[in-house]
N, C-alpha and C positions, 0 to 999 in steps of 0.2 A: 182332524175332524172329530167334534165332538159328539157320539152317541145320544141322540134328544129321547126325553123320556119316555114318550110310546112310540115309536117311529115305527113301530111293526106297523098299528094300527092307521097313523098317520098313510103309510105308503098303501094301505088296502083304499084307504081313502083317498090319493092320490090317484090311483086306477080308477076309481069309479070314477072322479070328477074328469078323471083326463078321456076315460075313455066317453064319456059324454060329449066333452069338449070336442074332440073327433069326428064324433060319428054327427054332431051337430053343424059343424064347420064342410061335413061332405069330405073330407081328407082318407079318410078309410072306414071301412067296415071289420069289424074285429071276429072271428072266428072260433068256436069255442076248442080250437085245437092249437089257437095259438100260446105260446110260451110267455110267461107274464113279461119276464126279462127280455124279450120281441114287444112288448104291447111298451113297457114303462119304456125302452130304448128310442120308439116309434113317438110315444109323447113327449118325451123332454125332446126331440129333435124338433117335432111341431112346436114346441111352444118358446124354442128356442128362435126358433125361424117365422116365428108370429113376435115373438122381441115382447114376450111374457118375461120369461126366463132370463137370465144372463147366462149366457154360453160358459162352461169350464175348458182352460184351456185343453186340444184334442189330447195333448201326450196324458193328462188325470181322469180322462174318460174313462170310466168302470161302472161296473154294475154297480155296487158300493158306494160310489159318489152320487151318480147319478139319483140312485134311490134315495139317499142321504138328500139331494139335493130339490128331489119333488116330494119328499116329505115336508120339507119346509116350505116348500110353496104352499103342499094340503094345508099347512097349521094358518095359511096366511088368509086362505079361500077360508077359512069357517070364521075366521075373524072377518073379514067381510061383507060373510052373508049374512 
């Protein structure tokens, strides 16, 4: 898996848009106590189960991927808005 060149900021952006996505869909309300790695875990599950996303198989599920993987999604949402 290749490191994308601002993925920090890509995945702060992935949060916002995912927790939007969320709290607009009525799936959850996010708590400011929760754990980001709880909030991004909670979004890539939703949006894998909204068939957004394409599922990683379970045994490569990490925090690591996962964020790797809703980084690239962020990069895909600003190309289309």
């Amino acid at each position: 898996m290749k490191k994308l060149k601002d993925e920090k900021e890509l995945i702060r952006k992935a949060l916002e848009i995912g927790q939007a996505y969320v709290e607009k869909r009525g799936a959850a309300k996010f708590e400011p106590g929760d754990s980001v790695n709880d909030r991004l875990l909670y979004i890539y599950r939703l949006l894998v189960h909204d068939r957004l996303l394409q599922p990683l198989p379970e045994e490569q599920v990490s925090q690591k991927s996962i964020r790797h993987r809703l980084a690239i999604w962020a990069s895909k949402q600003q190309t289309s808005s």
